[in-house]
C-alpha positions in Angstrom: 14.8 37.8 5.6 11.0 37.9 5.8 11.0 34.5 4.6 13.2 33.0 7.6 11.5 34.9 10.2 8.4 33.4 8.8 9.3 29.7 8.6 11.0 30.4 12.3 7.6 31.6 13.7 5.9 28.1 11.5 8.6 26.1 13.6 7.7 27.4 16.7 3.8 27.1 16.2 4.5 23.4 15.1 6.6 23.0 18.2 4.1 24.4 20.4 1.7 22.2 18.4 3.4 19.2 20.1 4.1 21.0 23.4 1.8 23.8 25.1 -0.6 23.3 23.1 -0.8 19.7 23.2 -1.1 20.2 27.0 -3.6 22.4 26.6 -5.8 20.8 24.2 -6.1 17.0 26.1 -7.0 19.3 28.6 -10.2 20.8 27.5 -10.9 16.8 25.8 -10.8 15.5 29.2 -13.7 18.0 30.1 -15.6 17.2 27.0 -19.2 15.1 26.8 -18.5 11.9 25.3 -20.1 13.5 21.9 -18.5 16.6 21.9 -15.1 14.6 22.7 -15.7 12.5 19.6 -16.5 15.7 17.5 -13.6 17.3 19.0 -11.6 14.7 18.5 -11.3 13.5 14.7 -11.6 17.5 14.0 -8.4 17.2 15.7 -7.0 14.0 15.0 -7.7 15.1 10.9 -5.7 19.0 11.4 -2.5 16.7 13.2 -2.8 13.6 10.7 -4.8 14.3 7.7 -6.0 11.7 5.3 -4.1 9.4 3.8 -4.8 8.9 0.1 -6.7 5.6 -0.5 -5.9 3.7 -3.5 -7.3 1.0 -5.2 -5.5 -1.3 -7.5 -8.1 -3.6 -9.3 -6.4 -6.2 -11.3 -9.5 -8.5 -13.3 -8.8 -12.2 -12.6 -8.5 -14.2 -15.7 -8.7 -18.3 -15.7 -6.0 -20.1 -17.7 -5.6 -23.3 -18.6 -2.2 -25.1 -18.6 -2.4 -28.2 -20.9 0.6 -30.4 -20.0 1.4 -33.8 -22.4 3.8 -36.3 -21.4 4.7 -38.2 -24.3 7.0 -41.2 -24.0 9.0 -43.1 -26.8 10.8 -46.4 -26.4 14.4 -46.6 -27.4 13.0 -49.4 -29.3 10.6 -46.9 -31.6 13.5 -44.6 -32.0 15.6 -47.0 -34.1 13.0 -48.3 -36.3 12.2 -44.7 -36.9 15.9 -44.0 -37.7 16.2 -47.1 -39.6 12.7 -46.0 -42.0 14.9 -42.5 -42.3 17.6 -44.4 -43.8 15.5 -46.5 -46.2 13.8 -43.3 -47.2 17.2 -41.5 -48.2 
């Protein structure tokens, strides 16, 4: 029971999170010095949307070298080479 009437009381601080409080809070930043605002700010900005995780994916380039032959043969070279098969046999 304990348990619900916590995560109740968590639901209504997040609500007031994005209510009252919210209210209340661009209140006292629109009274802030410029530096303070900043300060203020990202302190606040970080507690309502922390960090996202950064991640770097390094993939290492490598060059390759595609080698492409054409070869051609004449009908012509085909029989003669089919006829030296024959003589062979």
């Amino acid at each position: 029971m304990a348990n619900k009437e916590r995560k109740t009381e968590f639901e209504k601080l997040l609500d007031n999170m994005q209510g009252v409080h919210s209210k209340r809070m661009n209140a006292i930043l629109v009274t802030m010095d410029d530096e303070d605002f900043v300060v203020a700010y990202f302190k606040t900005l970080e507690f309502s949307a922390p960090k996202l995780q950064r991640r770097e994916i390094s993939v290492e380039a490598t060059e390759t070298t595609l080698i492409i032959e054409h070869v051609t043969t004449l009908a012509k070279d085909l029989k003669e080479d089919e006829k030296q098969g024959d003589k062979a046999d």
